[in-house]
MIPAMAR-321037 format. One record per residue (C-alpha): residue number from 1; chain; x, y, z. Coordinates in nm, 2 decimals. Example, Ala and Ser with C-alpha at 12.3 -4.5 7.8 and 13.67 -1.06 7.14 Angstrom:
<nodes>
NODE    i  ch    east   north      up
NODE    1   A    1.23   -0.45    0.78
NODE    2   A    1.37   -0.11    0.71
</nodes>
This chain:
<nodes>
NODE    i  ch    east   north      up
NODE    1   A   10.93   10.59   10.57
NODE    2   A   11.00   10.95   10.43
NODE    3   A   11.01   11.21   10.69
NODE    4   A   10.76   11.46   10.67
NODE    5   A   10.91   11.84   10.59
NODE    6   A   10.58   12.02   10.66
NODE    7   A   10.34   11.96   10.91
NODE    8   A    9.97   12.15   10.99
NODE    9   A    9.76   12.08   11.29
NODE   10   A    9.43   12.26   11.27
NODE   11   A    9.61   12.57   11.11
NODE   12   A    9.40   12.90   11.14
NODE   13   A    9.41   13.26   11.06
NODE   14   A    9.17   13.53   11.09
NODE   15   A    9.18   13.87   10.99
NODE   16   A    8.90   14.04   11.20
NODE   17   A    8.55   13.84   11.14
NODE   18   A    8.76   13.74   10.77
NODE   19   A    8.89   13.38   10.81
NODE   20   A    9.13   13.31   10.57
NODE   21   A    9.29   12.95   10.66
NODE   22   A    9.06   12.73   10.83
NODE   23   A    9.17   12.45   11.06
NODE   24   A    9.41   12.32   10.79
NODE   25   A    9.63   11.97   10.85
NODE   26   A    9.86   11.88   10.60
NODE   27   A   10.15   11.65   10.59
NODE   28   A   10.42   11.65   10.32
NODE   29   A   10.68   11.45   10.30
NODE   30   A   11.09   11.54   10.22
NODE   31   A   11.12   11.60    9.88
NODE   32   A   10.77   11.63    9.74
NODE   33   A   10.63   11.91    9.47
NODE   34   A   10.28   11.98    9.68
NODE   35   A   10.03   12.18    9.47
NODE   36   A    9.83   12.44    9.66
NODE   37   A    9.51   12.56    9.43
NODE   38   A    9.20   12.77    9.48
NODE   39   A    9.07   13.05    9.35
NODE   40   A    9.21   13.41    9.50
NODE   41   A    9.14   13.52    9.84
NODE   42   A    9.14   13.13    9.93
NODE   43   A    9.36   13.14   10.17
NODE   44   A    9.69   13.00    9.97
NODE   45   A    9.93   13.33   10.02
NODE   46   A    9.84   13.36   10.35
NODE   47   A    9.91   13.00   10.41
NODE   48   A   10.26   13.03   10.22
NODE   49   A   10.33   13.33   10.49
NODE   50   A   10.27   13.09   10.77
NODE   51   A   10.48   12.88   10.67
NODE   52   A   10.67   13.09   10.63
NODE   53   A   10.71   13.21   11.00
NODE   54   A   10.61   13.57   10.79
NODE   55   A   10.31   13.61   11.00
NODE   56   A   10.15   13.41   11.31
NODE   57   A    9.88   13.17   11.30
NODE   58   A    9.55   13.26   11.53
NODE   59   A    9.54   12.91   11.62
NODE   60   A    9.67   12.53   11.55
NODE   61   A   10.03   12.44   11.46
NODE   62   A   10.28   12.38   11.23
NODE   63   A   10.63   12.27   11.21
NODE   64   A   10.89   12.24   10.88
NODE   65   A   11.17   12.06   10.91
NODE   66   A   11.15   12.03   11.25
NODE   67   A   11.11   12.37   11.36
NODE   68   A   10.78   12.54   11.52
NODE   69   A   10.64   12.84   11.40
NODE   70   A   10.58   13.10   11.70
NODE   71   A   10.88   12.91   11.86
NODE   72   A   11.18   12.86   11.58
NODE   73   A   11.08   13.12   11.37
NODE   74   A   11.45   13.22   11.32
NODE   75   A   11.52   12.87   11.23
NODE   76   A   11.27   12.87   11.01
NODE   77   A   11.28   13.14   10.79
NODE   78   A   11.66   13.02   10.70
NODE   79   A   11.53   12.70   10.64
NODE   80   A   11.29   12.84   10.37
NODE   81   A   11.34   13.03   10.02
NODE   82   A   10.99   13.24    9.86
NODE   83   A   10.93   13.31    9.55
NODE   84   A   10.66   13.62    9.55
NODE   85   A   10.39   13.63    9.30
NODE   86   A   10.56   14.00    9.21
NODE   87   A   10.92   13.99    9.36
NODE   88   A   11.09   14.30    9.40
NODE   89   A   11.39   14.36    9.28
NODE   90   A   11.64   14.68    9.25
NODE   91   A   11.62   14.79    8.92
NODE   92   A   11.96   15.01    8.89
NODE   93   A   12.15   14.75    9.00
NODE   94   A   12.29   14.46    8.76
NODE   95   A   12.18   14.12    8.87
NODE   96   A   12.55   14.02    9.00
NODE   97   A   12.50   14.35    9.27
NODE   98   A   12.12   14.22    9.36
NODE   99   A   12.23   13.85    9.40
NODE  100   A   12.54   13.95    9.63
NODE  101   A   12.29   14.19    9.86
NODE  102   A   12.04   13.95    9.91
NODE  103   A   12.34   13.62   10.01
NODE  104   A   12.47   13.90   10.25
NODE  105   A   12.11   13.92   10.44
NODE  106   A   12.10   13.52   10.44
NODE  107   A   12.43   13.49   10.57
NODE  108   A   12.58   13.29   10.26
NODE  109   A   12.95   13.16   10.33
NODE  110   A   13.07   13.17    9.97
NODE  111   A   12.86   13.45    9.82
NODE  112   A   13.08   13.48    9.50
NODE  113   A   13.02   13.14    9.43
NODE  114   A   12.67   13.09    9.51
NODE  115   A   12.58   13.34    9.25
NODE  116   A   12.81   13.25    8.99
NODE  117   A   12.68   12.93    9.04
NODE  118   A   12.28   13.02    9.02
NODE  119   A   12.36   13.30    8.74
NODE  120   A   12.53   13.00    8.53
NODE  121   A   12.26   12.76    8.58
NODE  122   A   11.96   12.95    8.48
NODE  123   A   12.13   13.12    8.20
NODE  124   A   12.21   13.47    8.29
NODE  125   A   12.58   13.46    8.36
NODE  126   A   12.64   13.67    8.03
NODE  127   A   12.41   13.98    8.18
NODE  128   A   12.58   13.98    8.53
NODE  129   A   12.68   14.33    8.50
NODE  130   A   12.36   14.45    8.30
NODE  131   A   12.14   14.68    8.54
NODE  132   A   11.81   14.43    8.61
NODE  133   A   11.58   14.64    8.49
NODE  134   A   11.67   14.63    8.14
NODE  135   A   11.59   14.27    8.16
NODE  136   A   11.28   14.11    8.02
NODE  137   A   11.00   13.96    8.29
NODE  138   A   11.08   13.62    8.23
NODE  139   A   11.50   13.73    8.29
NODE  140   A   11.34   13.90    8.61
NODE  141   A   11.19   13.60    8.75
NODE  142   A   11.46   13.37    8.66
NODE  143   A   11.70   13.60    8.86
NODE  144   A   11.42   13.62    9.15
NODE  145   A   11.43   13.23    9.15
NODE  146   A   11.79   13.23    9.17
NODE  147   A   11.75   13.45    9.49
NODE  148   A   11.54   13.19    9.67
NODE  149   A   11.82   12.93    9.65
NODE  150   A   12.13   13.17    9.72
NODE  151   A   12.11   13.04   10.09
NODE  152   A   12.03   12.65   10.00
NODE  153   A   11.66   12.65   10.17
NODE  154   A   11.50   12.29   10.23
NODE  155   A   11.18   12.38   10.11
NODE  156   A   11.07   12.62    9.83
NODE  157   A   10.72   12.85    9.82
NODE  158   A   10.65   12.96    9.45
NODE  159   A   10.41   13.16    9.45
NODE  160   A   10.30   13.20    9.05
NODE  161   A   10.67   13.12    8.96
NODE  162   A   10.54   13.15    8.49
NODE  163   A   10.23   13.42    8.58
NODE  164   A   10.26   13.63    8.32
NODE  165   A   10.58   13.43    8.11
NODE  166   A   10.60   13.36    7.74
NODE  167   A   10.61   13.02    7.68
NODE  168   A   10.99   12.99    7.63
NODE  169   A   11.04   13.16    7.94
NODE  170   A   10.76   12.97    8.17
NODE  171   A   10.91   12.61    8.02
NODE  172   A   11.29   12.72    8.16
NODE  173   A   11.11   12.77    8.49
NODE  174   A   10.90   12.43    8.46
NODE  175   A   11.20   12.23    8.35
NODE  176   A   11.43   12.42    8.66
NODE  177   A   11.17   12.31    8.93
NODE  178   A   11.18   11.98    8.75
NODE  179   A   11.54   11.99    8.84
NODE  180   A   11.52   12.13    9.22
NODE  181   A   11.32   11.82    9.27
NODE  182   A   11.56   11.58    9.16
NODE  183   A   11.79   11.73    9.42
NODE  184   A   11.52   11.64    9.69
NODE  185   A   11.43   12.00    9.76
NODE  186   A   11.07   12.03    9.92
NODE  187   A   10.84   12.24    9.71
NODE  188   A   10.51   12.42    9.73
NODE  189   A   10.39   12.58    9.43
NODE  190   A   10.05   12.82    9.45
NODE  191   A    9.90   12.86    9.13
NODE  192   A    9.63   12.93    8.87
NODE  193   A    9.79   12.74    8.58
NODE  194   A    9.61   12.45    8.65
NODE  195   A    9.81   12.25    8.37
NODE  196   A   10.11   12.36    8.52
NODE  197   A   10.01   12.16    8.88
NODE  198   A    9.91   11.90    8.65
NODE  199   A   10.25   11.83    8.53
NODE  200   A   10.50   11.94    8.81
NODE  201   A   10.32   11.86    9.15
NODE  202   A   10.33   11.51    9.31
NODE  203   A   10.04   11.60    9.53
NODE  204   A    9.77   11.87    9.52
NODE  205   A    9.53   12.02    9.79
NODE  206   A    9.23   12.23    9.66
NODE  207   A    9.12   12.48    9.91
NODE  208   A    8.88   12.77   10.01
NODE  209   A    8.97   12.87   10.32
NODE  210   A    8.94   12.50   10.41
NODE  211   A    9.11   12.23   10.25
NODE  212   A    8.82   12.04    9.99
NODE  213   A    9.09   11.73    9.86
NODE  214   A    9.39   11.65    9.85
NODE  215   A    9.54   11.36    9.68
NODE  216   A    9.75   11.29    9.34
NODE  217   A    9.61   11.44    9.04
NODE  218   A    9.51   11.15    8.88
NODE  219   A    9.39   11.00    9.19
NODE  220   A    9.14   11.30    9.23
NODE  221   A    9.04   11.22    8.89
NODE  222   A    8.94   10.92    8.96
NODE  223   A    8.75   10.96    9.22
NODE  224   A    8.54   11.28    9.11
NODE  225   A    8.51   11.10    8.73
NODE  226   A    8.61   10.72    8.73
NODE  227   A    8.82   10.58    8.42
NODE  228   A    8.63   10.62    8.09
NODE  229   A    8.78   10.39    7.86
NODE  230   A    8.70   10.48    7.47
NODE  231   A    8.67   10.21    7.18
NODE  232   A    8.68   10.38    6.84
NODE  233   A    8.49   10.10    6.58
NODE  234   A    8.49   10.11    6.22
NODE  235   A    8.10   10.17    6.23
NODE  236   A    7.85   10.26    6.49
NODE  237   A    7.70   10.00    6.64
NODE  238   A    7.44   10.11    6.94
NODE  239   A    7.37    9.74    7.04
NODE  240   A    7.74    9.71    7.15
NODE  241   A    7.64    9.94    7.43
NODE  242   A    7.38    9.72    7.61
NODE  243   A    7.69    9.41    7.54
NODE  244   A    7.90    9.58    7.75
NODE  245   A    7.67    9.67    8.05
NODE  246   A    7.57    9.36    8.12
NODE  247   A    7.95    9.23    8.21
NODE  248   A    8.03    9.27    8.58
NODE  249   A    8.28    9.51    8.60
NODE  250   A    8.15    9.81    8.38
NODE  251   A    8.00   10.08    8.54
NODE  252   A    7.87   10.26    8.23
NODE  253   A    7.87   10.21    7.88
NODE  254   A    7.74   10.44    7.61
NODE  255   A    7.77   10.45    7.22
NODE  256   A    7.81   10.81    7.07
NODE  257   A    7.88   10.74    6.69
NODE  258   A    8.16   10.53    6.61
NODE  259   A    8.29   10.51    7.00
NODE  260   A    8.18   10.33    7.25
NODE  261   A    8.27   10.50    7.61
NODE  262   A    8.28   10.31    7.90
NODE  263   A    8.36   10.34    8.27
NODE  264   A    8.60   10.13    8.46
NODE  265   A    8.77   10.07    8.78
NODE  266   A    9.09    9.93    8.61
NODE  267   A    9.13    9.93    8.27
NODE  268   A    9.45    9.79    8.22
NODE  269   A    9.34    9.45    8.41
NODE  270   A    8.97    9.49    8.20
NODE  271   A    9.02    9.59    7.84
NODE  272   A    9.14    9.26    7.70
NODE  273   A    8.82    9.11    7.82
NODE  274   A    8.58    9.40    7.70
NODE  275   A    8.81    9.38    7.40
NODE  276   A    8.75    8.96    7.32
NODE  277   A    8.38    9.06    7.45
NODE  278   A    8.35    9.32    7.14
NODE  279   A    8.54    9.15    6.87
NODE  280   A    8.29    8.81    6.93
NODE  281   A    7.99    9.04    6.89
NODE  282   A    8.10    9.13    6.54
NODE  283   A    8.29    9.51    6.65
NODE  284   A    8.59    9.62    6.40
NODE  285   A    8.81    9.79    6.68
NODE  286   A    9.03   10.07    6.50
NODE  287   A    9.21   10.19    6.82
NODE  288   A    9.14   10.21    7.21
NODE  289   A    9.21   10.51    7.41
NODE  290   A    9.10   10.64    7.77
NODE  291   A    8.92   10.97    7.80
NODE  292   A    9.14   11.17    8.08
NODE  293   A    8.94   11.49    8.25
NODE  294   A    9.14   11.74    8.26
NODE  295   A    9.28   11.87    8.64
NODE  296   A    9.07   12.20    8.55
NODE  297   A    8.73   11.96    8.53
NODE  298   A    8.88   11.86    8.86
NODE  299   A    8.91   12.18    9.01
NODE  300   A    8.62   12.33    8.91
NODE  301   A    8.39   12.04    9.09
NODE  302   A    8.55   12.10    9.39
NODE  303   A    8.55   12.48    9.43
NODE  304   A    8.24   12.53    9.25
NODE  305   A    7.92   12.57    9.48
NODE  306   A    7.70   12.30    9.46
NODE  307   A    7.34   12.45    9.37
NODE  308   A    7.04   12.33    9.66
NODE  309   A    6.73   12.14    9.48
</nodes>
């Protein structure tokens, strides 16, 4: 059984009569990219300071990697590397200087080699001694990245880690945390780029203030949506509509043109049979495709307010 990095019992935290977090649990497991989503002032930053023993909870509990926040926080914030929405960093001096300062507040043993070895790998090794603030944003946050791993932290907060990146620049981040995954690192990514959760994060949890899902994306999908399953025919045919809902396993079946869109619980174990079904009632099948919602139809039936009748 994986062992579980993060853990949340009942999480909480107020601000006066605001309450920001409410009664959040959460489990994740070693080695898992866990999406948090919601729209802003949902509670996601403040949850990510938490975490990251940056501020104290008004109630519940929570432990990474073993250690308690209130109780470990030392421990903790060692443990961890953040990765701020705007990171600040000092403008005069070249990336090299930055790097070095910032190993020296974590206590890094071999700061010449830790970042030589994080300037190398995400491509800036050639502006070491270039003054960081005649770099470009996306050079900025790749050097801001590299200071979240100078001290080897177990888990990773990115907060926005390609807000406001060209799309060179965000795909060299996307394809690094694809790569701080396969070392096992434990990472939480808050974000708006709802594609960008799609893609990178094993897990997500939609929240507003209080947690609303959490599962897989796809799993999410499927539950909000089903799996619609799309036959593209030669020629319309309405009639093949009324065929298919009277078999046992489709839960909905609809003709629009030349397609034929219909819901399913398993597709891959169905089709053949909805295909034979078809073909035997005269249907010319071109090609079959399934219709996937996107993670932003998703998102938006979650966080959306349901209107009263």
């Amino acid at each position: 059984m994986t062992e579980n990095m993060i853990t949340t019992q009942n999480l909480t935290k107020s601000f006066g009569d605001n309450l920001a977090v409410d009664h959040l649990t959460l489990s994740i497991p070693a080695g898992e990219v866990f999406g948090l989503l919601g729209p802003n002032g949902a509670g996601k930053t403040t949850t990510i300071r938490m975490l990251s023993a940056l501020i104290g909870p008004t109630s519940g509990e929570a432990a990474i990697a073993g250690f308690k926040i209130g109780k470990d926080d030392y421990q903790i914030r060692k443990t961890v590397g953040i990765l701020t929405e705007t990171p600040g960093m000092y403008s005069q001096l070249s990336a090299e200087r930055n790097l070095s300062f910032f190993a020296k507040l974590y206590e890094v043993e071999d700061i010449p080699g830790q970042v030589e070895r994080y300037l190398r790998m995400l491509g800036l090794w050639e502006r070491r001694n270039d003054a960081v603030g005649t770099f470009s944003k996306g050079m900025r946050q790749k050097l801001a990245i590299a200071r979240t791993l100078l001290h080897e932290p177990q888990v990773l907060y990115l907060d926005e880690p390609t807000s406001g990146l060209d799309p060179e620049a965000a795909r060299v981040v996307r394809d690094f945390i694809a790569e701080l995954r396969h070392e096992g690192r434990t990472i939480i990514i808050s974000t708006h780029n709802l594609d960008e959760a799609d893609r990178l994060c094993d897990r997500i949890a939609v929240f507003r203030s209080r947690l609303l899902a959490l599962d897989t994306p796809t799993n999410l999908r499927r539950q909000l949506f089903g799996r619609r399953v799309v036959f593209h025919l030669a020629e319309a045919n309405p009639g093949l509509a009324e065929v298919l809902r009277s078999v046992d396993f489709v839960q909905g079946a609809e003709s629009i043109d030349n397609k034929l869109v219909v819901t399913l619980d398993e597709p891959e174990q169905q089709n053949p049979l909805l295909i034979k079904t078809l073909v035997e009632h005269g249907a010319q099948i071109q090609f079959v495709g399934e219709l996937r919602r996107s993670l932003e139809d998703v998102y938006l039936t979650l966080v959306t307010p349901q209107k009263e009748n």
